[in-house]
C-alpha positions, 0 to 999 in steps of 0.5 A, spaced: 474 515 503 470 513 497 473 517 492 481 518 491 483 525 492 488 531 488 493 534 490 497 539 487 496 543 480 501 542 476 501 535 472 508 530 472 509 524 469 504 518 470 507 514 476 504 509 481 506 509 488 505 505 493 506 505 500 507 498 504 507 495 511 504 491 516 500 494 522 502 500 527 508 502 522 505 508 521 503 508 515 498 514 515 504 520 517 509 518 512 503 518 506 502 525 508 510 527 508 510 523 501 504 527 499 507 533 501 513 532 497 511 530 490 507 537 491 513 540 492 516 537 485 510 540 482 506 534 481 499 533 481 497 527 486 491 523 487 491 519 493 488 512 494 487 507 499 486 499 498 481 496 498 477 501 497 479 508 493 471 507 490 464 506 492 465 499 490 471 498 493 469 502 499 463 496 500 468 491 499 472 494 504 467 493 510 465 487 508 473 485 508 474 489 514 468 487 519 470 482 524 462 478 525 465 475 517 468 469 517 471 470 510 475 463 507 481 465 505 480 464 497 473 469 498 479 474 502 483 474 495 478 474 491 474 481 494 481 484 495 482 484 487 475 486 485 476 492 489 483 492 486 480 491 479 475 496 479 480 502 483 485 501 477 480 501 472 476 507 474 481 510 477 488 509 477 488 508 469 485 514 467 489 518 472 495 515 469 494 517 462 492 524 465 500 524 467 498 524 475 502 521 480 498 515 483 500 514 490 496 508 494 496 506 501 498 499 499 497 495 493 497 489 490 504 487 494 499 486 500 496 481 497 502 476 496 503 478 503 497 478 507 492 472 503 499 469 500 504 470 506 499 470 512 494 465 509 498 461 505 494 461 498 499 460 492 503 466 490 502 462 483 495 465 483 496 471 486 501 473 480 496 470 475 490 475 478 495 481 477 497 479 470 490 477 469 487 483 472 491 488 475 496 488 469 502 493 472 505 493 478 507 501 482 513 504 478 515 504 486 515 502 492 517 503 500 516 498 505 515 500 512 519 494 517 518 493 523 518 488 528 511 485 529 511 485 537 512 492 536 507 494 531 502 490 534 503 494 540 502 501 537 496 499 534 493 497 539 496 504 543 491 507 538 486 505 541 479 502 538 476 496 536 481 491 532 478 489 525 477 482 522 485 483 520 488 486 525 485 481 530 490 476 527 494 472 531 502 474 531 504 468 528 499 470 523 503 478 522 509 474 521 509 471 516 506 477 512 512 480 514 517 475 511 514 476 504 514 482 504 521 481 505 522 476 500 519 481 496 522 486 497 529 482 496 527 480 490 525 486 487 530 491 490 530 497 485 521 498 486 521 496 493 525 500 498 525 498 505 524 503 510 527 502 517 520 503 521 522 503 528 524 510 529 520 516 531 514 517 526 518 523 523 524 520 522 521 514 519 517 520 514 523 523 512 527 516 511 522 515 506 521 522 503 530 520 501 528 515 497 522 518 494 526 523 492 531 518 489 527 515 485 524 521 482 531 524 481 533 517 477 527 518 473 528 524 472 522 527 474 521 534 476 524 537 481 
């Protein structure tokens, strides 16, 4: 997936949305549902992913990703956000300002959950390489909970190798769930907990609810 991908025809108001959840909390089927139903809205929807969403990032992706890479906490953040630099400066930006809706597979929420929760570097950093080169957060959210026995469990029911991330340990998932949810309660009008313990259908239509929430308190097309 080197670069984004469009959907739809008919240009709505610029959004970014992002879509949050730690391992096996089926994250895959829900984009496609919210895709589906932006489309539906008559939105025009660029797909992306992070890391990566570029060739550059896409680089950095494997690099971050590969499990024969003993990355240091600090070099993992640093990677995570000159991914993120270049997708919101070659991508996300421009398609914004061309009145399309950004919809990401995770965001800058993931870091403060994966390299500040899961390895313990200060939130104070992170939040300072988001001001710094970032500079905006998703206009909306939708965090996939779910228990991390369980996630861990269907993602290895998924069968394949596990990547450098995903060979963690639990107590590692564990604490990137909490902040996720501290996050979350701290910003309850961008981020949206989801239940994802549920079959994936019903996980996807929870979501396209509070999608279509949102978009109904924005005003957006219908």
């Amino acid at each position: 997936m080197a670069d984004p991908v469009h959907h739809g025809a008919v240009p709505g108001p610029g959004l970014l949305l992002s879509l949050e959840g730690g391992e096996g909390a089926g994250k895959s089927t829900v984009l496609g549902a919210l895709r589906a139903r932006l489309e539906a809205r008559g939105h025009l929807v660029l797909s992306t992913r992070e890391p990566g969403g570029t060739p550059a990032g896409e680089a950095i992706r494997e690099l971050l990703l590969d499990p024969a890479q003993a990355l240091r906490p600090q070099a993992e953040l640093l990677l995570m956000f000159a991914a993120r630099a270049q997708l919101v400066e070659a991508v996300v930006e421009p398609a914004l300002a061309r009145g399309e809706v950004v919809l990401s597979d995770r965001f800058t929420d993931a870091s403060f959950a994966y390299q500040g929760g899961g390895r313990g570097l200060p939130m104070a950093v992170i939040a300072e390489l988001e001001r710094v080169f970032v500079r905006r957060s998703p206009d909306f959210t939708l965090l996939l909970d779910l228990d991390v026995e369980l996630g861990l469990a269907r993602a290895r029911a998924r069968g394949g190798p596990a990547d450098r991330i995903e060979s963690e340990q639990r107590a590692f998932f564990e604490r990137v769930r909490a902040a996720y949810r501290a996050r979350a309660q701290a910003e309850p009008e961008r981020i949206v907990v989801i239940d994802a313990r549920p079959s994936a259908e019903a996980v996807a239509a929870a979501a396209c609810a509070a999608l279509e929430a949102f978009l109904d308190r924005r005003g957006a097309p219908a």
